[in-house]
N, CA, C, O and CB atoms as a CASP TS submission, in Angstrom:
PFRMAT TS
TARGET T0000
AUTHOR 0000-0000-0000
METHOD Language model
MODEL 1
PARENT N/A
ATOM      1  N   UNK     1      22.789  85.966  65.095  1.00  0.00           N
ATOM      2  CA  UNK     1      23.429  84.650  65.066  1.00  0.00           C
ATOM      3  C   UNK     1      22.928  83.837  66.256  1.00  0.00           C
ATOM      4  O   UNK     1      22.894  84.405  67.347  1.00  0.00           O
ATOM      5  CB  UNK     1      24.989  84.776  65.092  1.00  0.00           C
ATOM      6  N   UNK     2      22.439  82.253  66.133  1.00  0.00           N
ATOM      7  CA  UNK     2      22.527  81.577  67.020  1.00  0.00           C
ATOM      8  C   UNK     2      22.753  80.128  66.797  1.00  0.00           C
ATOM      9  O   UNK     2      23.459  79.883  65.819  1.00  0.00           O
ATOM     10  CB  UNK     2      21.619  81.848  67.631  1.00  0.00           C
ATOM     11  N   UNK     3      22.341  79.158  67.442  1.00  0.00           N
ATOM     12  CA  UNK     3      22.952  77.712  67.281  1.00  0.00           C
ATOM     13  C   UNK     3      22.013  77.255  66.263  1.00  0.00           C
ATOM     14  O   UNK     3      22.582  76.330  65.684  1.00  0.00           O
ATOM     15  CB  UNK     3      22.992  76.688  68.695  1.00  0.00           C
ATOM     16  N   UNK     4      20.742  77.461  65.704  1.00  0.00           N
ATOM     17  CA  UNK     4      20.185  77.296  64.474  1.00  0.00           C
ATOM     18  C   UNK     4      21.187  77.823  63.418  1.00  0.00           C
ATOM     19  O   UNK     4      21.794  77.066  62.660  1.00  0.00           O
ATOM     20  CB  UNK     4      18.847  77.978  64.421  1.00  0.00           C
ATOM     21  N   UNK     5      21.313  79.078  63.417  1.00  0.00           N
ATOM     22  CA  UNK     5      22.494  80.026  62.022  1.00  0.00           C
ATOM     23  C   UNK     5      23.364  78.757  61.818  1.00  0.00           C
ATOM     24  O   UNK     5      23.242  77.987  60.865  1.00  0.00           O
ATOM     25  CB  UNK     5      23.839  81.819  62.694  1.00  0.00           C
ATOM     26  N   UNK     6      24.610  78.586  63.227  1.00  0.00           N
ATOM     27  CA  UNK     6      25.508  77.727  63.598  1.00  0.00           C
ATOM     28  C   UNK     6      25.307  76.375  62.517  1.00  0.00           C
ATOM     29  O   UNK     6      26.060  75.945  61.643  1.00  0.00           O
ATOM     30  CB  UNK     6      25.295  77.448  65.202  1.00  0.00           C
ATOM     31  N   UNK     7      23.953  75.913  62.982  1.00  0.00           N
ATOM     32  CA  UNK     7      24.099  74.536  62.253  1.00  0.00           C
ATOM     33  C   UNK     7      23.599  74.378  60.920  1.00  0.00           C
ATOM     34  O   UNK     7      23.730  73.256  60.429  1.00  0.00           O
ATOM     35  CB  UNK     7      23.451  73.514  62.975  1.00  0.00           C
ATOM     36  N   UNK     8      22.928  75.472  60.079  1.00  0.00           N
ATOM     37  CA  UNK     8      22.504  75.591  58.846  1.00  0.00           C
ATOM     38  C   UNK     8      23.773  76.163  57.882  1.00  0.00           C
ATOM     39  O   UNK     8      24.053  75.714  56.771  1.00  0.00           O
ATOM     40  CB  UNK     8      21.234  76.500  58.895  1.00  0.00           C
ATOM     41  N   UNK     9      24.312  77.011  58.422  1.00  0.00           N
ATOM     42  CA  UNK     9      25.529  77.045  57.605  1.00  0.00           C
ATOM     43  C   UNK     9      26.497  75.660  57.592  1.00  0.00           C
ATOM     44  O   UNK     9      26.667  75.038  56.543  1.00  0.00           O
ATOM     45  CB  UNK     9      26.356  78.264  58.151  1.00  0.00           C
ATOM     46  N   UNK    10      27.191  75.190  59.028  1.00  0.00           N
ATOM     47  CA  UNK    10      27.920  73.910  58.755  1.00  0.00           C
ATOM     48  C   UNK    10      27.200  73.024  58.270  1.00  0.00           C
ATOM     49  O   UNK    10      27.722  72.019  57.787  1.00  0.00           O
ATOM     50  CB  UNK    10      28.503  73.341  59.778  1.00  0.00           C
ATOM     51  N   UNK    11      25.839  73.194  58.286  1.00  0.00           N
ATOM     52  CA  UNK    11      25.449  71.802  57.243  1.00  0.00           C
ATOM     53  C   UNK    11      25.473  72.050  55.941  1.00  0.00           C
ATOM     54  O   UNK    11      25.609  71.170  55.091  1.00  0.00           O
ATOM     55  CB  UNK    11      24.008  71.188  57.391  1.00  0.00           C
ATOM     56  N   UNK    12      25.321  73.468  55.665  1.00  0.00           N
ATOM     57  CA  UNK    12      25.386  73.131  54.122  1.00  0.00           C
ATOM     58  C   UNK    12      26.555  73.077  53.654  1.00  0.00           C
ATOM     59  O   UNK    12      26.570  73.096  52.423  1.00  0.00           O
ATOM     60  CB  UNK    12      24.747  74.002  53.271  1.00  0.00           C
ATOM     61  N   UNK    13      27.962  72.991  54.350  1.00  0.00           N
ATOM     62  CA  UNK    13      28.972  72.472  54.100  1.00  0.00           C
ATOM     63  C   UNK    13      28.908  71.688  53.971  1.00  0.00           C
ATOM     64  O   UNK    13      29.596  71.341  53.011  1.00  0.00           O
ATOM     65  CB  UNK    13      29.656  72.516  54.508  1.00  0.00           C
ATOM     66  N   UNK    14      28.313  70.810  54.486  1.00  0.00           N
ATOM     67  CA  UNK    14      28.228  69.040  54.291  1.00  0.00           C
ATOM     68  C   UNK    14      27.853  68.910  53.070  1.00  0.00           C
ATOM     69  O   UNK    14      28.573  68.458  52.180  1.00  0.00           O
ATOM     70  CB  UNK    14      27.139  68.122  55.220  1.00  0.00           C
ATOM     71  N   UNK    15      26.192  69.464  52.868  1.00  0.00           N
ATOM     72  CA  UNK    15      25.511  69.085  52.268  1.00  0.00           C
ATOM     73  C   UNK    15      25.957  69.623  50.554  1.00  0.00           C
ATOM     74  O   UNK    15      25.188  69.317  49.643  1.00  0.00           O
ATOM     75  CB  UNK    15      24.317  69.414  52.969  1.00  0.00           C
ATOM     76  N   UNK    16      27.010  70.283  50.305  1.00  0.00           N
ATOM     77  CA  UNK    16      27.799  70.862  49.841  1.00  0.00           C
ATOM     78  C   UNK    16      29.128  70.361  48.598  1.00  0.00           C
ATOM     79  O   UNK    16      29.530  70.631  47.466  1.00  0.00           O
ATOM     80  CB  UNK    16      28.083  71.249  50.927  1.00  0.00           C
ATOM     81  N   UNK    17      29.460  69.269  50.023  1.00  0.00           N
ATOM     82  CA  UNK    17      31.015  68.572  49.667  1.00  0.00           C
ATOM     83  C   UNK    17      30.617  66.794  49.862  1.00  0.00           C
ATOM     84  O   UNK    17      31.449  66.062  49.326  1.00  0.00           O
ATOM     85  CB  UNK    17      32.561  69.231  51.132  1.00  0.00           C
ATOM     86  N   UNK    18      29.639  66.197  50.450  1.00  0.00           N
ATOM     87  CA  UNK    18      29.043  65.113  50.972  1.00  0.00           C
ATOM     88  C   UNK    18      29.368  64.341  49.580  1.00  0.00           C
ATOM     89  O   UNK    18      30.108  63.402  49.873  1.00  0.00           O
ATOM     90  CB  UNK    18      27.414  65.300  51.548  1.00  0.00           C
ATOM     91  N   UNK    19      29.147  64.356  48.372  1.00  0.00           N
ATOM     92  CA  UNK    19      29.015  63.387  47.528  1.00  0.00           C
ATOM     93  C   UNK    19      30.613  63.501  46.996  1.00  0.00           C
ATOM     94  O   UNK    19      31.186  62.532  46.499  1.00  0.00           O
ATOM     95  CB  UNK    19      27.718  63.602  46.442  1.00  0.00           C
ATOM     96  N   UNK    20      31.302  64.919  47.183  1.00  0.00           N
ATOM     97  CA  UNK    20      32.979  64.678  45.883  1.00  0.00           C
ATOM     98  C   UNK    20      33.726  64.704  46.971  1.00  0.00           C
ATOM     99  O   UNK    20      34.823  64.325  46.562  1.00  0.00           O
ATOM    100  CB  UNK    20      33.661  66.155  44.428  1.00  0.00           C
ATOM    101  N   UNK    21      33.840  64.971  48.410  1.00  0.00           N
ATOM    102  CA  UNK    21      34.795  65.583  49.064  1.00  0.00           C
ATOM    103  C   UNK    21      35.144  64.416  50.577  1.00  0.00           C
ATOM    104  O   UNK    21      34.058  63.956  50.928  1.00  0.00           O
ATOM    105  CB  UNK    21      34.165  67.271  49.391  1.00  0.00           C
ATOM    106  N   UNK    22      35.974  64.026  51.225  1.00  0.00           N
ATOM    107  CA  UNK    22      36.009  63.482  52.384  1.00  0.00           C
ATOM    108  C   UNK    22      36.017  63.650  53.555  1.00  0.00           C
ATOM    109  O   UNK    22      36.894  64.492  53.750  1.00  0.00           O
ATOM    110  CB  UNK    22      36.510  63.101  52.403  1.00  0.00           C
ATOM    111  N   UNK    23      35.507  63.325  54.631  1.00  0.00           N
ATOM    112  CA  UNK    23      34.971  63.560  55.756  1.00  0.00           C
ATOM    113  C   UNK    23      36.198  64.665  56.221  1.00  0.00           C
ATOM    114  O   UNK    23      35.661  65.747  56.458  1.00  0.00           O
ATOM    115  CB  UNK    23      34.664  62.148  56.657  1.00  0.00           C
ATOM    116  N   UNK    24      37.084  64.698  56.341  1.00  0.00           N
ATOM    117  CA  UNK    24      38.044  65.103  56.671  1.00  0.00           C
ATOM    118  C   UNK    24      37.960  66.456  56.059  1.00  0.00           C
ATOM    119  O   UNK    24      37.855  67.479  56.736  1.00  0.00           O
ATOM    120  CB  UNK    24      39.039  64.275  56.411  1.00  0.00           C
ATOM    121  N   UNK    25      38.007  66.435  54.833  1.00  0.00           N
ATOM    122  CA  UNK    25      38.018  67.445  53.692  1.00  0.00           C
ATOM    123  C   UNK    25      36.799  68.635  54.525  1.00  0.00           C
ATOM    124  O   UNK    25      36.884  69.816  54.860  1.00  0.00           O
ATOM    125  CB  UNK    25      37.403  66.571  51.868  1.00  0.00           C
ATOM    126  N   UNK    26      35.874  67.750  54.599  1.00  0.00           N
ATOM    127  CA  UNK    26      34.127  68.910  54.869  1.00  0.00           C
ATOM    128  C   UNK    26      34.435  69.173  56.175  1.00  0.00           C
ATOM    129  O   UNK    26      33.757  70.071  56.675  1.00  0.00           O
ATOM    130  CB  UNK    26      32.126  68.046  54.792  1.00  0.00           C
ATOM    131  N   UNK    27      35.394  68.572  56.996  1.00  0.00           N
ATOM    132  CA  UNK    27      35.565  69.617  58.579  1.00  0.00           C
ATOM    133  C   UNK    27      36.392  70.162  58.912  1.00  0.00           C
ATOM    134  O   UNK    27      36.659  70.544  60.051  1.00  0.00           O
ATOM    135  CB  UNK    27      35.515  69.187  59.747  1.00  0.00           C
ATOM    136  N   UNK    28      37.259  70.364  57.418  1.00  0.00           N
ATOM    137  CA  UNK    28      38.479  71.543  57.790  1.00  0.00           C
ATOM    138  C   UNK    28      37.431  72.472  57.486  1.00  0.00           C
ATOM    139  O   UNK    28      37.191  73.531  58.067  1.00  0.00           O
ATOM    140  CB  UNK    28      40.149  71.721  56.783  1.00  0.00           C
ATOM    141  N   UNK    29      36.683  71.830  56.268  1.00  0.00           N
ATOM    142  CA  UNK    29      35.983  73.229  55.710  1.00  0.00           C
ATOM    143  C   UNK    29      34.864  73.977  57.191  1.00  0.00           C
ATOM    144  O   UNK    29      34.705  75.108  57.650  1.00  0.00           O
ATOM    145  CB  UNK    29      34.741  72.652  53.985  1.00  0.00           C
ATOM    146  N   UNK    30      34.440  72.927  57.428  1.00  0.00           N
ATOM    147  CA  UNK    30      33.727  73.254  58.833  1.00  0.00           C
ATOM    148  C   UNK    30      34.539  74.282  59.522  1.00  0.00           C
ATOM    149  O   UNK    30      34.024  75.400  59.561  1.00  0.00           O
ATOM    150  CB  UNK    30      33.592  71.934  59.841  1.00  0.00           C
ATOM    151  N   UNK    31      35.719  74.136  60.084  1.00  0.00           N
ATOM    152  CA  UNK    31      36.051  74.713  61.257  1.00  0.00           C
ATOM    153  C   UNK    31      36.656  76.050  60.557  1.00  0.00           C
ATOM    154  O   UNK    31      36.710  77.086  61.218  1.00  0.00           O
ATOM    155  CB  UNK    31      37.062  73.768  62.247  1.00  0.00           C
ATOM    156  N   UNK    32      37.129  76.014  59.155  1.00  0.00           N
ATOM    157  CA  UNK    32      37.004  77.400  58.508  1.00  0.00           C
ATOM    158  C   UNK    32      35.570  78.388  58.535  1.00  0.00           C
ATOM    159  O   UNK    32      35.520  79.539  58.101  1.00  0.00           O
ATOM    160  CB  UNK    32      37.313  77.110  57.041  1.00  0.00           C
ATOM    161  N   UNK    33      34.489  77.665  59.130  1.00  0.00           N
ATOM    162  CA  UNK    33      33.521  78.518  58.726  1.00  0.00           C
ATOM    163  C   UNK    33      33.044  78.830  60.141  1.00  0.00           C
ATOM    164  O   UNK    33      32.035  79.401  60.556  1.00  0.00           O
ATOM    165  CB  UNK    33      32.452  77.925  57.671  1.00  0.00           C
ATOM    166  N   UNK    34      34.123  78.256  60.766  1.00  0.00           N
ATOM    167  CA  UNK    34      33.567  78.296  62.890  1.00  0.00           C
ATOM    168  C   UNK    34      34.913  79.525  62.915  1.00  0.00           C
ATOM    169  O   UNK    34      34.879  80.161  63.969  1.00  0.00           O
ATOM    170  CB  UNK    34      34.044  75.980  64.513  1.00  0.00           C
ATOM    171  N   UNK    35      35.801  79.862  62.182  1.00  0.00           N
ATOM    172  CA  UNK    35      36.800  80.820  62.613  1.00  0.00           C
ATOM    173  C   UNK    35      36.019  81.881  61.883  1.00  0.00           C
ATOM    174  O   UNK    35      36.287  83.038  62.204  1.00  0.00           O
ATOM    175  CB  UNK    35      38.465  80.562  62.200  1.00  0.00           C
ATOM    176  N   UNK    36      35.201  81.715  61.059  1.00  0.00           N
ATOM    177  CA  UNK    36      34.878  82.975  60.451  1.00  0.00           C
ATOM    178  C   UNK    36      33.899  84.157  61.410  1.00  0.00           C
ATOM    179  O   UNK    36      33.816  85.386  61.428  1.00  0.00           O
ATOM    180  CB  UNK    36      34.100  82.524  59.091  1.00  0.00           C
ATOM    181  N   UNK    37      33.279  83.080  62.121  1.00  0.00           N
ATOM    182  CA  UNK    37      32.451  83.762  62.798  1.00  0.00           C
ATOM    183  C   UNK    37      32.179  84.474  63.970  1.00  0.00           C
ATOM    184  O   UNK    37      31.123  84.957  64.380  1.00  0.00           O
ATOM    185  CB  UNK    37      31.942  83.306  62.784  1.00  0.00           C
ATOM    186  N   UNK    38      33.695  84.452  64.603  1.00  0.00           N
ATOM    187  CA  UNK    38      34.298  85.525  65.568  1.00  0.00           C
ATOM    188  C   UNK    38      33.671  85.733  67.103  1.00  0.00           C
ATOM    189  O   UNK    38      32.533  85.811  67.565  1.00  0.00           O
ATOM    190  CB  UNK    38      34.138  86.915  64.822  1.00  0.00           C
ATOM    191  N   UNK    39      35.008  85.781  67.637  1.00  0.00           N
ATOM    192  CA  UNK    39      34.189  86.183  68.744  1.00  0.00           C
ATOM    193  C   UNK    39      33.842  84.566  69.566  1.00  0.00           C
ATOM    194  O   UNK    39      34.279  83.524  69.078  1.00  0.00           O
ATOM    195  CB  UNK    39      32.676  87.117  68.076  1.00  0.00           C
ATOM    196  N   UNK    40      33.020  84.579  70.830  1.00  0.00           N
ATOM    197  CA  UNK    40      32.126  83.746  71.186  1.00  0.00           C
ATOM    198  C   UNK    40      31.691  82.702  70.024  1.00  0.00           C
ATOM    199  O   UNK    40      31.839  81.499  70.239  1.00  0.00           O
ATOM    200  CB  UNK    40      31.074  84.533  71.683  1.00  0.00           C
ATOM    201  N   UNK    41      31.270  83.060  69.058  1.00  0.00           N
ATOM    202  CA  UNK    41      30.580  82.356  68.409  1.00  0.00           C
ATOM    203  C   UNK    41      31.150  81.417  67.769  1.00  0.00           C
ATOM    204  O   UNK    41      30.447  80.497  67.351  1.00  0.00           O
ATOM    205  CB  UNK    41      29.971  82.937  67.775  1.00  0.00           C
ATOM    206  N   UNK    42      32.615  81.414  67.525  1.00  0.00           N
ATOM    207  CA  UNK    42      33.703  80.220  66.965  1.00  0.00           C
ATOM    208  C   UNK    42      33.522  79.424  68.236  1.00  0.00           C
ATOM    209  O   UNK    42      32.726  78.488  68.162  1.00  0.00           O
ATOM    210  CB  UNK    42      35.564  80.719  66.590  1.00  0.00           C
ATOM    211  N   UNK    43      33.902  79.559  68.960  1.00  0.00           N
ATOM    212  CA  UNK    43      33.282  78.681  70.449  1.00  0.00           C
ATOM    213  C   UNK    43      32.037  77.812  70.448  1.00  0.00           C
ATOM    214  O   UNK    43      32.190  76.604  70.631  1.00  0.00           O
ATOM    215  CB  UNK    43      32.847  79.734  71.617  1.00  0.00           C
ATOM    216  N   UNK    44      31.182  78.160  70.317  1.00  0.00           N
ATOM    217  CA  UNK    44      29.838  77.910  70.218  1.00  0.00           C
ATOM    218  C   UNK    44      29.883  76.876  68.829  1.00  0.00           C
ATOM    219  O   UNK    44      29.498  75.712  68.938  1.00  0.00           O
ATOM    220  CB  UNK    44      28.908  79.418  70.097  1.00  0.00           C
ATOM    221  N   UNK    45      30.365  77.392  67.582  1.00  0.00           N
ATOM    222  CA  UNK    45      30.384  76.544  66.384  1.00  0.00           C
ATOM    223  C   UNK    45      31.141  75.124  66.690  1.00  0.00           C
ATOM    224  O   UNK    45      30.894  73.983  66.301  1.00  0.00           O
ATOM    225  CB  UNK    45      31.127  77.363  65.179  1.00  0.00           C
ATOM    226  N   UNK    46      32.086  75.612  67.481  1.00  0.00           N
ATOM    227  CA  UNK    46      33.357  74.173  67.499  1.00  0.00           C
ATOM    228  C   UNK    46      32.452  73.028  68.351  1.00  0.00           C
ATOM    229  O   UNK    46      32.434  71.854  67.983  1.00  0.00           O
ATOM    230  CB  UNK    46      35.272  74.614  68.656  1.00  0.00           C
ATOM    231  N   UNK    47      31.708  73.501  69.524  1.00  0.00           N
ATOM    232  CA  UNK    47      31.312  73.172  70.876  1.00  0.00           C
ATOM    233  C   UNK    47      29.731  72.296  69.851  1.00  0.00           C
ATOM    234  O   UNK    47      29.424  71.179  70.269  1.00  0.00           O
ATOM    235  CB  UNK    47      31.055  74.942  72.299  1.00  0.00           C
ATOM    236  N   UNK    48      29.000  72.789  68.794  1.00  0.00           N
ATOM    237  CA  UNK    48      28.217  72.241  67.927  1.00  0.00           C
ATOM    238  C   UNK    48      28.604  71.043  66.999  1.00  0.00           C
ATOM    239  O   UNK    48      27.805  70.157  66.697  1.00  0.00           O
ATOM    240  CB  UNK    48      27.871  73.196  67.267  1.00  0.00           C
ATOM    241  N   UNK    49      30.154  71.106  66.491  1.00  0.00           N
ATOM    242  CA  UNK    49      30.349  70.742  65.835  1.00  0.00           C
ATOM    243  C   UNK    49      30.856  69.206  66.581  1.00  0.00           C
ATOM    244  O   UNK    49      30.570  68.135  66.046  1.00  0.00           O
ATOM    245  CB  UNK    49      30.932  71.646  65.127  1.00  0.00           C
ATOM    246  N   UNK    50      31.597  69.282  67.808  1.00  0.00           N
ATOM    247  CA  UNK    50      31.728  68.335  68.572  1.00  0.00           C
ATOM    248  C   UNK    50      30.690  67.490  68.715  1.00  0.00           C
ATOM    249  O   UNK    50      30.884  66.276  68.773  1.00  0.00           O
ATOM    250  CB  UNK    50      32.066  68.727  69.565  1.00  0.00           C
ATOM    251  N   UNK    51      29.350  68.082  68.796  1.00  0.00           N
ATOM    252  CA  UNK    51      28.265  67.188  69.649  1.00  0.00           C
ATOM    253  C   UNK    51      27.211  66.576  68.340  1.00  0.00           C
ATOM    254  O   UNK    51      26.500  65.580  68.469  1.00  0.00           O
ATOM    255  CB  UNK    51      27.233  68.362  71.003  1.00  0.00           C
ATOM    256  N   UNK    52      27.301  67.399  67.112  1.00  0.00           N
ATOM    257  CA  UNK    52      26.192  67.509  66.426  1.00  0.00           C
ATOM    258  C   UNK    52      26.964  66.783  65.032  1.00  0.00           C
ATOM    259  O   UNK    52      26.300  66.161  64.202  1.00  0.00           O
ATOM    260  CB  UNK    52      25.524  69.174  66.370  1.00  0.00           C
ATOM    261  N   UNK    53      28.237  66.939  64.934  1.00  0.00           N
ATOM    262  CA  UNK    53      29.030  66.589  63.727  1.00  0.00           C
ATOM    263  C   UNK    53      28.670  65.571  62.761  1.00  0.00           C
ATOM    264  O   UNK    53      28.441  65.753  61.566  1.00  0.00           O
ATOM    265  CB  UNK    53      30.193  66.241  64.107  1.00  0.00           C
ATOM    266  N   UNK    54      28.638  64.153  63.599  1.00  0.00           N
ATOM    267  CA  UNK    54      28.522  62.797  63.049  1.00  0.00           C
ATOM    268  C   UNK    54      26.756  62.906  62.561  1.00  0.00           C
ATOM    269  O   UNK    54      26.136  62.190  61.776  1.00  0.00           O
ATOM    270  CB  UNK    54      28.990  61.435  64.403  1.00  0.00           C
ATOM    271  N   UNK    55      26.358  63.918  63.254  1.00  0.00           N
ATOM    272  CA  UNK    55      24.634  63.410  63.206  1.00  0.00           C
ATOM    273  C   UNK    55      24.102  64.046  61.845  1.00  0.00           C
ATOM    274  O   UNK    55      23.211  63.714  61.064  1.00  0.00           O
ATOM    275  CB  UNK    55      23.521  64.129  64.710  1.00  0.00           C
ATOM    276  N   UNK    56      25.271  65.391  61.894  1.00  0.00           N
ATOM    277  CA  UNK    56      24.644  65.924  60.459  1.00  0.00           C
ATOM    278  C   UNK    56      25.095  65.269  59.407  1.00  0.00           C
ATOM    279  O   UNK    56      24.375  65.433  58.423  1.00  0.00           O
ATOM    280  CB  UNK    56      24.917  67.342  60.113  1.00  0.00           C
ATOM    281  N   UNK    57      26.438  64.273  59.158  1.00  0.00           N
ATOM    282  CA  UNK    57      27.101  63.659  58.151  1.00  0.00           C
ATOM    283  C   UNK    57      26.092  62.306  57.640  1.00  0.00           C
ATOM    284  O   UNK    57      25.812  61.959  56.493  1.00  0.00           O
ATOM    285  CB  UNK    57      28.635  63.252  58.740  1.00  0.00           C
ATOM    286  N   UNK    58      25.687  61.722  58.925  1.00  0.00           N
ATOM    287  CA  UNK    58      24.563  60.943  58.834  1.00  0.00           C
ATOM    288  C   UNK    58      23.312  60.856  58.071  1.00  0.00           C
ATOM    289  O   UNK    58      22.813  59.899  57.478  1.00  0.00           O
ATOM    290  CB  UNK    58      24.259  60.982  59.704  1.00  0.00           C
ATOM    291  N   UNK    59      22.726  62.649  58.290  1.00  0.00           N
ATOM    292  CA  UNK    59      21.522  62.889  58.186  1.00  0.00           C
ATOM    293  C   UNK    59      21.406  63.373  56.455  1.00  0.00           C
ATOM    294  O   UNK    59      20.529  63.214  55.606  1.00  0.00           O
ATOM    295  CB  UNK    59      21.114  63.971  59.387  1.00  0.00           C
ATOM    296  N   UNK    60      22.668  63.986  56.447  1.00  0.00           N
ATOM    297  CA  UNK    60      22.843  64.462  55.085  1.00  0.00           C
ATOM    298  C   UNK    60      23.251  63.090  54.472  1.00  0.00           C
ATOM    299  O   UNK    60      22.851  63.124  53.308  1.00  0.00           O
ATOM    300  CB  UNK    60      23.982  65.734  54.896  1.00  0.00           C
ATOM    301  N   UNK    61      23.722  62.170  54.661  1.00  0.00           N
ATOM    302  CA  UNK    61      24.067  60.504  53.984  1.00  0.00           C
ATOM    303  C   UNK    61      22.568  60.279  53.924  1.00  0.00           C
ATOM    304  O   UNK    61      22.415  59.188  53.375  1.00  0.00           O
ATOM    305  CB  UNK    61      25.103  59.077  55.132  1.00  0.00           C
ATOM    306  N   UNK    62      21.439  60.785  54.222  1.00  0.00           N
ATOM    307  CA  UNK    62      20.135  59.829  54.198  1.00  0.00           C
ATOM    308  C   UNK    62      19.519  60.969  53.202  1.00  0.00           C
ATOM    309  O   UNK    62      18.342  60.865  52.857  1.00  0.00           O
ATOM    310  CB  UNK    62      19.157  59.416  55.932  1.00  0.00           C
ATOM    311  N   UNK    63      20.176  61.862  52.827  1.00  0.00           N
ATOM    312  CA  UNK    63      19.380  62.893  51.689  1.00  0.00           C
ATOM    313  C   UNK    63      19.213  63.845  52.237  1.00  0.00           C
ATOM    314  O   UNK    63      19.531  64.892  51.674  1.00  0.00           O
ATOM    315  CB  UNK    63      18.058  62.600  51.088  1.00  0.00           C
ATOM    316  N   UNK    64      18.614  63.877  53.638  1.00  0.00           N
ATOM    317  CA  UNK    64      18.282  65.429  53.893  1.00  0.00           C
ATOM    318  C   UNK    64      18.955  66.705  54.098  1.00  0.00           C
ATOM    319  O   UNK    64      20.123  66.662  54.486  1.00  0.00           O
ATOM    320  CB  UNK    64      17.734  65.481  54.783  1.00  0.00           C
ATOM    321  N   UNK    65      18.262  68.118  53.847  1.00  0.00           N
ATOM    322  CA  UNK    65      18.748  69.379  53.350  1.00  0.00           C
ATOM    323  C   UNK    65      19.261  69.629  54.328  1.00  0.00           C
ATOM    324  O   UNK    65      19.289  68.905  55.323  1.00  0.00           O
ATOM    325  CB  UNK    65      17.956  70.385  52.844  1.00  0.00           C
ATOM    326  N   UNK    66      19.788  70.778  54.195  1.00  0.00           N
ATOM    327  CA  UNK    66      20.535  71.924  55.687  1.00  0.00           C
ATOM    328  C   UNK    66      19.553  71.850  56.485  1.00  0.00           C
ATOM    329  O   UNK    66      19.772  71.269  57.548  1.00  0.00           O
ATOM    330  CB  UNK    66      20.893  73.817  55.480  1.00  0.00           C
ATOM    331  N   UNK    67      18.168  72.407  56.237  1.00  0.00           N
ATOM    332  CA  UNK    67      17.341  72.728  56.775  1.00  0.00           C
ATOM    333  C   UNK    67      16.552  71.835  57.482  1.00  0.00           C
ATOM    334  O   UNK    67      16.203  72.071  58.639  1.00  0.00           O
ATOM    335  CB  UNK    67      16.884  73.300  56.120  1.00  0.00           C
ATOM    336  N   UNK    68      16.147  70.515  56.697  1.00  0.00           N
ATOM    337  CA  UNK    68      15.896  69.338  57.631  1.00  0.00           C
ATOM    338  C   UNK    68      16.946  68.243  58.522  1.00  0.00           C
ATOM    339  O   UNK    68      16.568  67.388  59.322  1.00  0.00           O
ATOM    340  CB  UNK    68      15.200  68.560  56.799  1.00  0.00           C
ATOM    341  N   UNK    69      18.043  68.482  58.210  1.00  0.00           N
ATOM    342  CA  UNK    69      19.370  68.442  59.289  1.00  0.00           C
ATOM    343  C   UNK    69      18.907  69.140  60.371  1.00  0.00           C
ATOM    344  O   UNK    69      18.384  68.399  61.203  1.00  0.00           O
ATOM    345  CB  UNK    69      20.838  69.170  58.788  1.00  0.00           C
ATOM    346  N   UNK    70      18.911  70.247  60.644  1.00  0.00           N
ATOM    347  CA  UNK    70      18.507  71.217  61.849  1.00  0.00           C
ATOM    348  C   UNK    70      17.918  71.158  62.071  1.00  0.00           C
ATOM    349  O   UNK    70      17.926  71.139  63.302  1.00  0.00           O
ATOM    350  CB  UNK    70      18.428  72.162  62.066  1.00  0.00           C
ATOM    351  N   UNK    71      16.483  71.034  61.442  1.00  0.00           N
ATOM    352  CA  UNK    71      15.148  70.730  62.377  1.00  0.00           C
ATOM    353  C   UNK    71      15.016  69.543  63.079  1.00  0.00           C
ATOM    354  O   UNK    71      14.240  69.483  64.033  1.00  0.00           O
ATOM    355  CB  UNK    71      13.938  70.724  61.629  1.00  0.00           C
ATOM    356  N   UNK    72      15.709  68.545  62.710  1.00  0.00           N
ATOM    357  CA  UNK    72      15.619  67.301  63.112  1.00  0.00           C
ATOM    358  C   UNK    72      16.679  67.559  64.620  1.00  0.00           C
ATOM    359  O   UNK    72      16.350  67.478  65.803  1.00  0.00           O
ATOM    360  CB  UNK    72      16.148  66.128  61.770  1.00  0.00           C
ATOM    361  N   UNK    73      18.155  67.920  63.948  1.00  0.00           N
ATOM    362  CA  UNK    73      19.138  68.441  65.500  1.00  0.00           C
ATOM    363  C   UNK    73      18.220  69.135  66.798  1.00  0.00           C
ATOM    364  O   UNK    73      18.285  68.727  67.958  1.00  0.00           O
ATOM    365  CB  UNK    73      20.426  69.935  65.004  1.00  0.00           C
ATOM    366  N   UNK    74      17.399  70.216  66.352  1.00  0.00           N
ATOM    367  CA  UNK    74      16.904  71.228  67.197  1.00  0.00           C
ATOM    368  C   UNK    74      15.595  70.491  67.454  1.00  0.00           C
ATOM    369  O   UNK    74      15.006  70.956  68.430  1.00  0.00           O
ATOM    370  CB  UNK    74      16.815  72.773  66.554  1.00  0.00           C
ATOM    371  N   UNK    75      15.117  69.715  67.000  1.00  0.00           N
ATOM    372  CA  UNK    75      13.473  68.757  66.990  1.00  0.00           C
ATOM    373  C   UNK    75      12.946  70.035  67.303  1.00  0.00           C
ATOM    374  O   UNK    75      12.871  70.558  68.415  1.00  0.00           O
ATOM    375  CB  UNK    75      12.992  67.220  68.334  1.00  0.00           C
ATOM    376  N   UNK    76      12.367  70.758  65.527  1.00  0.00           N
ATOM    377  CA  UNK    76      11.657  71.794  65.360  1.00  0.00           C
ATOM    378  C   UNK    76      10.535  70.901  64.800  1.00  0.00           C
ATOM    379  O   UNK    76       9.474  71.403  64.428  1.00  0.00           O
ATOM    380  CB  UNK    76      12.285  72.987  64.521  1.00  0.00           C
TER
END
């Protein structure tokens, strides 16, 4: 697990719920998927989700995948 894992899973929550579901709706679902992951690492998810949140809702509003969400977050 690391802050790549972190942000490819919460994005494909987005990328997921983005067209039927409301902002609100996709970050309970978010922070259900930051408790899942135990430990340190719910820390780390919440602490992502704070900084990175709006950018992935954004990025996924312009079409792009989980995967180009994150590369773009991480400028891979």
């Amino acid at each position: 697990m690391d802050e790549y894992e972190i942000c490819l899973g919460s994005t494909a929550i987005v990328v997921q719920y983005y067209s039927t579901e409301t902002q609100e709706f996709i970050q309970e679902k978010q922070v259900e998927y930051c408790k899942t992951l135990g430990g340190d690492w719910t820390g780390v998810c919440y602490m992502f989700l704070a900084y990175s949140g709006d950018l992935q809702f954004s990025l996924v509003g312009q079409g792009k995948s989980a995967v180009e969400t994150c590369d773009i977050i991480f400028q891979k």
